[in-house]
N, C-alpha and C positions, 0 to 999 in steps of 0.2 A: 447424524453428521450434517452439518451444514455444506447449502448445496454452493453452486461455485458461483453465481450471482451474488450468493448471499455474503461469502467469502469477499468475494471484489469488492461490494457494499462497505461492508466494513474495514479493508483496507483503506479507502478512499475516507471512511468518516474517523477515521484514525489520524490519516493526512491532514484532515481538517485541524487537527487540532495542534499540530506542530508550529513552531516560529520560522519565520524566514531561515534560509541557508540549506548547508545539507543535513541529512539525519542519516543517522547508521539505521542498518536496515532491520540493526538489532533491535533496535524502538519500535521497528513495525511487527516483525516477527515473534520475538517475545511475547507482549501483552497478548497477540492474537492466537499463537499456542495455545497460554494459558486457559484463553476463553474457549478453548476447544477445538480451534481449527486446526488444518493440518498444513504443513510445511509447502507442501506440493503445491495445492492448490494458491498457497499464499503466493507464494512465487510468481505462478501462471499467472494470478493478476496484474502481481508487477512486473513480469514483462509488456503484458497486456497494456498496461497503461504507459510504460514506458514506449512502445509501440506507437499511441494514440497523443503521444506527446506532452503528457499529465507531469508527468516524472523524467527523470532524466538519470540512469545508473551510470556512476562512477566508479574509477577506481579506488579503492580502497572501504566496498563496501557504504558507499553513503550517495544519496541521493537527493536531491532538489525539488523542491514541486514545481513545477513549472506553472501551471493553470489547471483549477480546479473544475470537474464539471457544476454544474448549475444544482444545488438540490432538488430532488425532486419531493419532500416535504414541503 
């Protein structure tokens, strides 16, 4: 089970690849399931990040990027 850094990581390089605007959060959630993660933790992130001012959650399930951290690649 991927650990929850790893989790957040991938949220975030997921983010990366969206267009300007909001995105359902379906977009994030899904593909990331699929890849094996879990719900919970997905979440955690984006609160996390919504917290740190990355993202921004609205109503009706969709959300903004705000500003991306820096990669660390």
């Amino acid at each position: 089970m991927p650990t929850y850094a790893e989790t957040k990581a991938a949220v975030i390089n997921l983010l990366r690849t969206f267009g300007d605007g909001p995105t359902s959060l379906y977009e994030v959630g899904a593909p990331l399931v699929g890849r094996g993660f879990k719900q919970d933790p997905i979440v955690n992130a984006l609160f996390d990040l919504a917290h740190e001012g990355v993202i921004e959650l609205l109503i009706g399930n969709a959300l903004p990027v705000l500003k991306l951290p820096v990669s660390q690649n």
